[in-house]
Backbone as numpy.savetxt, mean C-alpha at the origin, in Angstrom:
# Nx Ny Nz CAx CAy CAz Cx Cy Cz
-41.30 -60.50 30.91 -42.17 -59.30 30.91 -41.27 -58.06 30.91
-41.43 -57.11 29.90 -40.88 -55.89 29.79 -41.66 -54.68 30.73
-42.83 -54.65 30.65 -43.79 -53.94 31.20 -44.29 -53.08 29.53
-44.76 -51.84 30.12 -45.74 -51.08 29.01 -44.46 -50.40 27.74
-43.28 -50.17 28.44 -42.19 -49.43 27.24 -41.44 -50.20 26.86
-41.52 -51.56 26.53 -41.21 -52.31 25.60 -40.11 -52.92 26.32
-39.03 -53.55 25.10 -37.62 -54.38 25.84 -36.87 -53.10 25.59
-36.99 -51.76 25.27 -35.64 -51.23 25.43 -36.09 -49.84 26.49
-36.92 -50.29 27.26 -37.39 -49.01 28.78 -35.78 -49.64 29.19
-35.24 -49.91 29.68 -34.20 -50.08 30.47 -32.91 -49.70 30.12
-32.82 -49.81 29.02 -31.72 -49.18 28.42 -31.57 -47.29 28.12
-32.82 -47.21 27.90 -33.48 -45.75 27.46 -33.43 -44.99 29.29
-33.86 -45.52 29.89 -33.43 -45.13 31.28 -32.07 -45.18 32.02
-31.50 -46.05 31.30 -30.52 -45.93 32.04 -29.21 -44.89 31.43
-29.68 -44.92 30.20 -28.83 -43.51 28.86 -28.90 -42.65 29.81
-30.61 -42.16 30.05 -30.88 -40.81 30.70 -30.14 -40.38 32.13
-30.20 -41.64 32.80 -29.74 -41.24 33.99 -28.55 -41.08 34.10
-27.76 -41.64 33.55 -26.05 -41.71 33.30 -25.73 -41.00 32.38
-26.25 -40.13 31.34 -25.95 -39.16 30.59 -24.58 -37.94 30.78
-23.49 -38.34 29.55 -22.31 -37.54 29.78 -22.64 -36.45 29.67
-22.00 -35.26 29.97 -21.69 -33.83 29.65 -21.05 -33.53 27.66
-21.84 -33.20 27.27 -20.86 -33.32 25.99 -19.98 -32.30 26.26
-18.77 -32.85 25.42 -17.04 -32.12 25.73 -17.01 -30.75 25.57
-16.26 -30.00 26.01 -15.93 -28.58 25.98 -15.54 -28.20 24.84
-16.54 -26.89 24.07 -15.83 -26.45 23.12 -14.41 -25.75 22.92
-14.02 -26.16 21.85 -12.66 -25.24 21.85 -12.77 -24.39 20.41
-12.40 -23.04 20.62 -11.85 -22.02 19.74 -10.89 -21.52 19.79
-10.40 -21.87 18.09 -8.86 -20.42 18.05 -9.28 -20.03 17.43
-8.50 -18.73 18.51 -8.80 -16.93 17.83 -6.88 -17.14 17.68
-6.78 -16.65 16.24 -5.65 -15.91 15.60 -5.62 -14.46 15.57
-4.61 -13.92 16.41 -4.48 -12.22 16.64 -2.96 -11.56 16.06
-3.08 -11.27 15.17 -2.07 -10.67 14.41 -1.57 -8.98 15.10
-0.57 -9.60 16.14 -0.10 -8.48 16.84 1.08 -8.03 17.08
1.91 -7.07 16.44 3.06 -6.08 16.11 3.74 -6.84 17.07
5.31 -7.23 17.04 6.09 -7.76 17.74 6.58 -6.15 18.58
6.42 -5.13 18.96 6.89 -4.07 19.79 5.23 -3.85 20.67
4.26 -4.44 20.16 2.96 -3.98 20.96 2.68 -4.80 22.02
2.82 -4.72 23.51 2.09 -6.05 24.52 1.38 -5.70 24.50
0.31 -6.83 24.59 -0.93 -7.34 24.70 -1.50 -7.93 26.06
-2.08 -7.54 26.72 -3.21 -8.14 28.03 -4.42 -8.87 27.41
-4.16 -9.92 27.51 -5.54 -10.20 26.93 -6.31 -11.41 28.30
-7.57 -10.40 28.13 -8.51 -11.49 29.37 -9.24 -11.86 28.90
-9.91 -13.33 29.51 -10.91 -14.35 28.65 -11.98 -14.50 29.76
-13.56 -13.68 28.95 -14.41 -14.15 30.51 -14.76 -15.51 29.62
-15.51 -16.17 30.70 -16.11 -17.44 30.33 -17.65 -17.67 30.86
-18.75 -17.70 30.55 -19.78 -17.46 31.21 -20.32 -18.92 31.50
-20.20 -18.86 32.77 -20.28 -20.34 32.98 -21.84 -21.30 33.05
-22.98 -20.02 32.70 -23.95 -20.94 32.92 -24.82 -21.04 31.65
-23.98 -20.58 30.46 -24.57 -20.69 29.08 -24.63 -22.01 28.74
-25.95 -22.42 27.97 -26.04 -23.96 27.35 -27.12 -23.66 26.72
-26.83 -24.79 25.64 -27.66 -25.43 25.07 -27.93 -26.77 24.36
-29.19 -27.24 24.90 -29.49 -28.66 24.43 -29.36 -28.99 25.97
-28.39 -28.72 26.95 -28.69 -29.39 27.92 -30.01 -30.41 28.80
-29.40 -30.63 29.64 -30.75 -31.90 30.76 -31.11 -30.58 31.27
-32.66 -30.87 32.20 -32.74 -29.82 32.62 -32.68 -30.49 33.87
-32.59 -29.43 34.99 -32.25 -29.93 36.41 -32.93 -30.43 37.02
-34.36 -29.71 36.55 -36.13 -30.52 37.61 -36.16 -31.49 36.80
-35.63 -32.04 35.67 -36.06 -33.05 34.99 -35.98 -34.59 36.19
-37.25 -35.32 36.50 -37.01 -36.85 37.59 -35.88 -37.43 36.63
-36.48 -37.85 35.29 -35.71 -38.24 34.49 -33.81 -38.18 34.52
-33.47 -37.24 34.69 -32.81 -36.60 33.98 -31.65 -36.77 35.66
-30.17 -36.43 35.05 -29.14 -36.82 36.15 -29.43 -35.48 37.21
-29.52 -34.14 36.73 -29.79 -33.23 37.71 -28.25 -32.12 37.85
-27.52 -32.58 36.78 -26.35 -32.07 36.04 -26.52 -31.33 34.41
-26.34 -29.98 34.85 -26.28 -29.66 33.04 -24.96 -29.41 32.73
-24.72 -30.17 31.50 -23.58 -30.03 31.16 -23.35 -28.01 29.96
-22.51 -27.48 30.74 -22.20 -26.46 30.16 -21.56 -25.97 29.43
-21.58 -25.44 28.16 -20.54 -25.01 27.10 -21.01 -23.70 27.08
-19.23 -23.48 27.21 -18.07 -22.22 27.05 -18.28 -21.44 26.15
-18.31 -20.00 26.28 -19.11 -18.92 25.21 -17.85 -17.91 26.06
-17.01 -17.23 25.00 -15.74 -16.48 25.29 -15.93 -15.17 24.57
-15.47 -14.07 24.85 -15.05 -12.57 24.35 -13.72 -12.42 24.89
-13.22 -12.09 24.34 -11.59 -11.19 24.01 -11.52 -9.56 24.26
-10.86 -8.98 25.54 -11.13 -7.95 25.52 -9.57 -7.57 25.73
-9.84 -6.37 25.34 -8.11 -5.95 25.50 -8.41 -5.20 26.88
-7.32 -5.48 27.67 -7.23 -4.32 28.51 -6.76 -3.23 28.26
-6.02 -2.35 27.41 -5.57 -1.68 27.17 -7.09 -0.51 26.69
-8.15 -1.21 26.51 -8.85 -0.30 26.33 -9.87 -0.22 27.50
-9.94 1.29 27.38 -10.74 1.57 28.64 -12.16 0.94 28.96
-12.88 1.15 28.07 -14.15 0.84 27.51 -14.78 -0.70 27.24
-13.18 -1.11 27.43 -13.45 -2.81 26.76 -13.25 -3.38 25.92
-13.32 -2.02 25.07 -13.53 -2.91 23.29 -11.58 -2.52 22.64
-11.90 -3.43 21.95 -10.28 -3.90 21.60 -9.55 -2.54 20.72
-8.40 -2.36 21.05 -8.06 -0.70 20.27 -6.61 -1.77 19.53
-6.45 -1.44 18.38 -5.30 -1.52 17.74 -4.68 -0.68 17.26
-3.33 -0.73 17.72 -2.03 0.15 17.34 -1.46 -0.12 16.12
-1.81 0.43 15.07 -1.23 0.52 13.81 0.40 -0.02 13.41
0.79 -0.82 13.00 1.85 -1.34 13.01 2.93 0.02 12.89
3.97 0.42 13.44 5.06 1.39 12.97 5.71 1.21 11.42
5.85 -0.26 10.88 6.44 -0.28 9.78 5.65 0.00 8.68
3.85 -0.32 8.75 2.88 0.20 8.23 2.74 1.42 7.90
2.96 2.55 9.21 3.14 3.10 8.84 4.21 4.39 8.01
5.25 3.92 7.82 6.16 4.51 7.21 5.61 3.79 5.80
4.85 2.44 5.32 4.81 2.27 4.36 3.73 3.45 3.64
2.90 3.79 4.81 1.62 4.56 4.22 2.24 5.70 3.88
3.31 6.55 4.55 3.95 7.54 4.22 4.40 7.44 2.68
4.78 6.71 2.88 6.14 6.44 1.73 4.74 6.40 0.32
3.68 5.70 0.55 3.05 5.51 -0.59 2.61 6.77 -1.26
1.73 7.99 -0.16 1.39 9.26 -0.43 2.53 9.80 -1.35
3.67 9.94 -0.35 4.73 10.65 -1.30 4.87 9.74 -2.34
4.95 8.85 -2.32 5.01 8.41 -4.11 3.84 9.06 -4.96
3.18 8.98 -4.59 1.20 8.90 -5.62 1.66 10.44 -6.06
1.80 11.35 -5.22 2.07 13.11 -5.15 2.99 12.62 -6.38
4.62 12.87 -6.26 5.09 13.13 -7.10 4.79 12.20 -8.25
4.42 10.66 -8.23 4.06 10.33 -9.94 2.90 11.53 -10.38
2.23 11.85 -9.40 0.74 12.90 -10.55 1.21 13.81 -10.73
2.31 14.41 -10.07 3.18 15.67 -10.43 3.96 15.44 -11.69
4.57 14.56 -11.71 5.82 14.24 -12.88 4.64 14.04 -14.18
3.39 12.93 -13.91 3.03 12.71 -15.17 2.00 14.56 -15.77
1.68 14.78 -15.04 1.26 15.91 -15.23 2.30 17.51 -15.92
3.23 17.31 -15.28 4.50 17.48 -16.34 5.16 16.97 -17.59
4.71 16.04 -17.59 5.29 15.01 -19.07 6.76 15.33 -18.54
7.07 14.54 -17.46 8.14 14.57 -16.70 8.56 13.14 -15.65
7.84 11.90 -16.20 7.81 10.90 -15.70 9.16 10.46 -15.95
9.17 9.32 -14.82 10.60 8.88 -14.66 11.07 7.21 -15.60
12.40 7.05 -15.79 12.59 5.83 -15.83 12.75 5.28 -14.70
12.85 3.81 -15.47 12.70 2.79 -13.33 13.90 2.84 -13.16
15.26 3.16 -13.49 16.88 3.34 -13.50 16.13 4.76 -12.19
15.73 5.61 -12.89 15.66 6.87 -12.07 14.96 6.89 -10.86
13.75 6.19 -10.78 12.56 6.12 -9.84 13.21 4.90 -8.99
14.31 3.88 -8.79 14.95 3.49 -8.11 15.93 4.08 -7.54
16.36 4.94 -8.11 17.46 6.04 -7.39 16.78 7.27 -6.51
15.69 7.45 -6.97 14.60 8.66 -6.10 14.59 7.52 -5.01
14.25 6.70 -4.89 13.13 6.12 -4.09 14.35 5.58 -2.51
15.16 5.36 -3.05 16.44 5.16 -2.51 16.97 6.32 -1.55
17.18 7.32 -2.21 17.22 8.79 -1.71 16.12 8.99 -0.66
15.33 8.68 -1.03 14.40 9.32 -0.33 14.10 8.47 1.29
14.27 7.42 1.37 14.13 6.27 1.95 15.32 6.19 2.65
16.60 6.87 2.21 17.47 6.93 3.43 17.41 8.40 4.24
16.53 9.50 3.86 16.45 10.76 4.21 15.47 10.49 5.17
14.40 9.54 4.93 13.12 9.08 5.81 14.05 8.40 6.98
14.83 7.50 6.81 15.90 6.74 7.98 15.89 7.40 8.78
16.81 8.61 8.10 17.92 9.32 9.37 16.92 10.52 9.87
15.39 10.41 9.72 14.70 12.05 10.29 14.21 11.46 11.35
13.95 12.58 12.35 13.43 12.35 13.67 11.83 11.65 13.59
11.29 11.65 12.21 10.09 11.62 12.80 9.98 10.64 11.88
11.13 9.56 11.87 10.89 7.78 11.76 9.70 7.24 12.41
8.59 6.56 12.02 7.72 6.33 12.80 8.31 4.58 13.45
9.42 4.19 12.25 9.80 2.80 13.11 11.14 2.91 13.50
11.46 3.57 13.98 13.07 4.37 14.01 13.46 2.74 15.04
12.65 1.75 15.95 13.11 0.80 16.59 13.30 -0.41 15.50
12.63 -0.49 14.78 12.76 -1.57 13.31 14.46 -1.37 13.08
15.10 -2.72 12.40 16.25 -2.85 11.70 15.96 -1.69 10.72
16.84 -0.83 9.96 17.19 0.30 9.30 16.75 -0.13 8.13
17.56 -1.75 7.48 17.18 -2.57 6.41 15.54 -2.97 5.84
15.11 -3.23 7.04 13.31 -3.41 6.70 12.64 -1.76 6.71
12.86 -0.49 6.99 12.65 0.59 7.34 12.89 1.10 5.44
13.75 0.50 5.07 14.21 1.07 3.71 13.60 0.67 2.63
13.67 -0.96 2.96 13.11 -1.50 2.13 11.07 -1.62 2.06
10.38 -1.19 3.15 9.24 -0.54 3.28 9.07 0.19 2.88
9.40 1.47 2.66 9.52 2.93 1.95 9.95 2.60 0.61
10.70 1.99 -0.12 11.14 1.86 -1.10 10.06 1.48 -1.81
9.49 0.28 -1.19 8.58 -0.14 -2.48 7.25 -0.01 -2.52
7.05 1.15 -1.29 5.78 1.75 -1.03 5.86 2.62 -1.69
6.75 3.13 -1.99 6.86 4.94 -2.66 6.52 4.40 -4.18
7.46 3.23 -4.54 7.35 3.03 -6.12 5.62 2.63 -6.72
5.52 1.68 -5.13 3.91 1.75 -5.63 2.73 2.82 -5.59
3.10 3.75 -5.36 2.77 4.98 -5.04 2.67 5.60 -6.55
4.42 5.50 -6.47 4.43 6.29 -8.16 3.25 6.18 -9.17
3.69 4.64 -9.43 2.82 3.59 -10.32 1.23 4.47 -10.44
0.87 4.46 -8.88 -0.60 4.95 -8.86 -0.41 6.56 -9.59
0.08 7.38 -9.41 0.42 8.18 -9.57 0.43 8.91 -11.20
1.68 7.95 -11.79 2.37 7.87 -13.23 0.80 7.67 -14.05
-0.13 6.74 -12.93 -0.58 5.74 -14.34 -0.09 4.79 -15.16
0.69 4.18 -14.73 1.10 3.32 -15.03 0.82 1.88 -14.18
0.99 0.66 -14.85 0.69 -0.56 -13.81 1.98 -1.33 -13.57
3.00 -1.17 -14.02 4.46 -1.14 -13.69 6.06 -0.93 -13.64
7.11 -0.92 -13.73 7.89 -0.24 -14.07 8.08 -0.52 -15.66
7.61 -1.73 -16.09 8.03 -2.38 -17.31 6.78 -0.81 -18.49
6.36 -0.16 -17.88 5.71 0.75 -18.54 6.15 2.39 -18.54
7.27 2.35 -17.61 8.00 3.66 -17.41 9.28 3.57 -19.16
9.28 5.28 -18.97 10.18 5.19 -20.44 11.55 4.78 -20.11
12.16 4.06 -21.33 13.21 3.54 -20.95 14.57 4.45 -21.06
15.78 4.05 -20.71 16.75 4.75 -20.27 17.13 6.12 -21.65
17.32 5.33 -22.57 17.38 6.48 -23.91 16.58 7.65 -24.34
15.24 7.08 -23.85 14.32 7.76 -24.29 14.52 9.11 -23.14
14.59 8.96 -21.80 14.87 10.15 -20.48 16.10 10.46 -21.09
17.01 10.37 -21.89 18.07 10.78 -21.87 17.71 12.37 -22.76
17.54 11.66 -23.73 16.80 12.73 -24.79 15.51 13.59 -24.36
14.68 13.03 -23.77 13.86 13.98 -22.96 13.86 14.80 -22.16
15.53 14.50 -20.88 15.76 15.18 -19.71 17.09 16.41 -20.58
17.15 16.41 -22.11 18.22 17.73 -22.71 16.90 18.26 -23.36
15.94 17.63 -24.08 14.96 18.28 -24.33 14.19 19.54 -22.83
14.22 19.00 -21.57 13.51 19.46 -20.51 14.59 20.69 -20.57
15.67 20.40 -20.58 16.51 21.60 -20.16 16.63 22.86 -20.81
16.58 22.24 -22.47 16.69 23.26 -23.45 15.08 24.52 -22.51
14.35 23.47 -22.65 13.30 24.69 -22.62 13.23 25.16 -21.00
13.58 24.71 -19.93 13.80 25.63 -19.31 15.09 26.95 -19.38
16.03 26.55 -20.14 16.69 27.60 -20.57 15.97 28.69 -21.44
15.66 28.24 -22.48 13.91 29.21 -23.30 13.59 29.84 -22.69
12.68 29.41 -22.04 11.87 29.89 -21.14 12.17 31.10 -20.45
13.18 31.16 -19.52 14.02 31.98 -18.84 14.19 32.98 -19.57
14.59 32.85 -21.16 15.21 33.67 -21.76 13.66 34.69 -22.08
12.52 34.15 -22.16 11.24 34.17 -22.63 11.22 34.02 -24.15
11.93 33.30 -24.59 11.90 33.05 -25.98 11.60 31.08 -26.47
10.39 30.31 -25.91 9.89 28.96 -26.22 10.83 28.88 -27.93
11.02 28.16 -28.19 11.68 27.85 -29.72 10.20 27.19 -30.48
9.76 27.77 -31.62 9.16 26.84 -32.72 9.85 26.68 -33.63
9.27 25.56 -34.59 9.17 25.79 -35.80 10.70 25.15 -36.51
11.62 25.78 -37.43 12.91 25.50 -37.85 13.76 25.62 -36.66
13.91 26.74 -35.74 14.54 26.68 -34.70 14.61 25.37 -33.93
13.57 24.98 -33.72 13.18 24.15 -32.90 13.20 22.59 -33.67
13.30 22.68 -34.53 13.38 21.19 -35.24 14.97 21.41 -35.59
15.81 22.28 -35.70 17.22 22.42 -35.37 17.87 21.59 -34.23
17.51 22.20 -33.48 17.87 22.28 -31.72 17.74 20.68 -31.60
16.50 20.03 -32.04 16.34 18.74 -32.13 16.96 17.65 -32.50
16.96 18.13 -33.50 18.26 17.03 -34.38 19.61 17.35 -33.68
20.24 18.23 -33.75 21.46 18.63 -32.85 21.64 17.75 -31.65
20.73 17.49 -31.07 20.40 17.24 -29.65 20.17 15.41 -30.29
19.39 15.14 -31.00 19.22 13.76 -31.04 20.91 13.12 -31.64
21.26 13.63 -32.41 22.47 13.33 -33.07 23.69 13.34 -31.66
23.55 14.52 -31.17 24.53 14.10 -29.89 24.56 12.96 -28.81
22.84 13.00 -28.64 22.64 11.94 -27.52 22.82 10.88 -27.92
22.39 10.40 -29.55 23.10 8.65 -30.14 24.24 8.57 -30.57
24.73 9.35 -31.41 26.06 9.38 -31.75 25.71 9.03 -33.11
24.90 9.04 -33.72 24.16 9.02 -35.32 25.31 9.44 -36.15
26.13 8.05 -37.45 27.07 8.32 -37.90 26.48 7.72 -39.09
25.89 6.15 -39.05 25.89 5.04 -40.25 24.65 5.76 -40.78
24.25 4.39 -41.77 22.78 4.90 -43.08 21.91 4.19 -41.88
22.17 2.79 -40.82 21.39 2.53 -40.43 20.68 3.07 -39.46
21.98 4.14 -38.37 21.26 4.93 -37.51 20.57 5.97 -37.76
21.09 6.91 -38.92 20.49 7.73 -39.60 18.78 7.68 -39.31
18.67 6.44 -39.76 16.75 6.02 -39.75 16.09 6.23 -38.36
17.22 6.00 -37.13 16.25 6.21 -36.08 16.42 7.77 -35.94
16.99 8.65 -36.48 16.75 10.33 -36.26 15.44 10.28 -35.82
14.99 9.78 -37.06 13.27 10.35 -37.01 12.48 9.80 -35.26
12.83 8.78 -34.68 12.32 8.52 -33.93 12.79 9.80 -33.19
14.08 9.96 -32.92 14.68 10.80 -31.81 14.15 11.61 -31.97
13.96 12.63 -32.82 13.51 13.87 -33.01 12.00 13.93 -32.80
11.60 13.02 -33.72 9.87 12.80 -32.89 9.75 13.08 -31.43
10.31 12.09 -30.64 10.55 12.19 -28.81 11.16 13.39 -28.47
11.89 14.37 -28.98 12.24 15.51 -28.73 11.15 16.61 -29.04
10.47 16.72 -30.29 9.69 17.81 -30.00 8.24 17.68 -29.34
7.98 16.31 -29.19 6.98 16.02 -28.12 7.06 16.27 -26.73
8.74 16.36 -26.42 8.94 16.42 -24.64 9.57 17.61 -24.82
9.80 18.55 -25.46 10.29 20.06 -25.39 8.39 20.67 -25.91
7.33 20.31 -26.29 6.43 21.50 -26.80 5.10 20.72 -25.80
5.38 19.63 -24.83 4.22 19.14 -23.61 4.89 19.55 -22.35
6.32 19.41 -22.30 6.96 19.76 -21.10 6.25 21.25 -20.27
6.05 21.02 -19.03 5.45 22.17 -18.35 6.59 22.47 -17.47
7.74 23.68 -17.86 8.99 23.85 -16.52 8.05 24.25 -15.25
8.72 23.85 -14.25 8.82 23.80 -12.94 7.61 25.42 -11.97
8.28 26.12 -12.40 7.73 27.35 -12.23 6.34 27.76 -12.19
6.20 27.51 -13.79 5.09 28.17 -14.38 3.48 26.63 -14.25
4.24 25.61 -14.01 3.52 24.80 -13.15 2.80 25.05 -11.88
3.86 25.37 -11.11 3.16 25.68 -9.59 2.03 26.99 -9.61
2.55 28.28 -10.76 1.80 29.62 -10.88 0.63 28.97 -11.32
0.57 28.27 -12.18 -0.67 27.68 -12.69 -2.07 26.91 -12.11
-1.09 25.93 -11.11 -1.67 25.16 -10.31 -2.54 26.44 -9.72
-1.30 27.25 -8.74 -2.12 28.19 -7.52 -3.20 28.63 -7.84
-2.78 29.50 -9.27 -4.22 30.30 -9.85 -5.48 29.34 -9.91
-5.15 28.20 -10.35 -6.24 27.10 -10.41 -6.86 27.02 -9.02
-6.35 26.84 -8.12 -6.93 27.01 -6.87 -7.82 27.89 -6.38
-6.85 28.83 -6.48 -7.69 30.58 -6.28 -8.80 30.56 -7.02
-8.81 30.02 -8.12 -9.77 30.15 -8.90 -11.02 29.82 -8.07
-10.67 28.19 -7.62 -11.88 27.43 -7.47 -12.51 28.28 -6.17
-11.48 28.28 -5.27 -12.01 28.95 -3.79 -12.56 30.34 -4.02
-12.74 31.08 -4.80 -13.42 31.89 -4.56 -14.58 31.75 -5.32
């Protein structure tokens, strides 16, 4: 005889009464935190959260609820509770470094004064050891080496944004700045003088200038004149000198603000 709940009342009762706790949850939290920043970190645990549990008035039931672990992460460092993060220091010299890049690529391309990557590795270099040695290093505790090399290739990506361009393989190449940076000069000399060159003058000055910078002797170099000279009166009659840039800009300003 089983009685009224069959052959498995006994087994089904005896599950209930002897019923484990199911196991404690576990979570990882991954916290990505600056090797110069300590961290306090406290873990509440609220010990009477559950669910699915036995309930306690249950006759049935052992008169044990088994409880799972429900956690928050609070920093102490913040007053309030809620977690404050300190911006990495090497971050930020990268963020520096990027602005000043973005500025001068929109400056240079806006000049038709963009750089080669021979040149924009030598800026970036310069500039990145001048960032080193100033007081207002934001990682002045960082190795000097990671400090340089952060700025370096934050600034170039900067440029990039800047230039308009999507990488160095799109900056002009070394020949072409060569001839462009005697073209830049001629006309800031012009300029000065207030006399811009057109016309025969100016397709003179060109060839002169392309013939010096290749060394144009054979029938075969002869043929690239035309390129040279092309690239010369394009970067002597777009070139904007230095000066009359900034007067321009300002007035543009003035303009708008009033």
């Amino acid at each position: 005889m089983y009685g009224r709940h069959g052959p498995g009342a006994w087994r089904k009762w005896h599950e209930r009464r002897y019923e484990q706790p199911p196991p404690p949850r576990i979570a990882v939290v991954f916290l990505r935190v600056p090797p110069t920043i300590e961290r306090v970190i406290v873990v509440l645990m609220a010990e009477n959260e559950h669910t699915g549990a036995v309930d306690p008035q249950d006759p049935a039931g052992s008169g044990v609820a088994p409880t799972t672990v429900s956690s928050r992460i609070v920093d102490a460092t913040g007053s309030n509770g809620h977690a404050r993060e300190k911006l990495d220091p090497l971050k930020q010299v990268g963020n520096i470094a990027y602005i000043k890049g973005t500025r001068q690529g929109t400056t240079d391309r806006e000049r038709q004064d963009i750089l080669s990557a021979e040149e924009l590795d030598d800026e970036a270099a310069k500039l990145s050891s001048e960032y080193a040695d100033a007081p207002n290093n934001a990682a002045v505790e960082y190795d000097a080496i990671l400090v340089l090399e952060e700025f370096e290739t934050h600034y170039k990506a900067g440029y990039f944004r800047g230039a308009k361009v999507k990488s160095a393989e799109e900056l002009p190449p070394t020949w072409k700045r060569v001839i462009q940076r005697r073209a830049h000069r001629d006309r800031d000399l012009d300029e000065r003088k207030g006399d811009a060159r057109t016309g025969d003058p100016l397709l003179g000055l060109a060839i002169e200038s392309a013939l010096d910078a290749a060394g144009i002797r054979s029938k075969e170099q002869k043929q690239a004149v035309k390129e040279h000279i092309s690239i010369y009166l394009e970067a002597y009659e777009q070139y904007i000198p230095q000066d009359r840039y900034e007067q321009e800009r300002d007035s543009f300003r003035q303009g708008r603000s009033s």
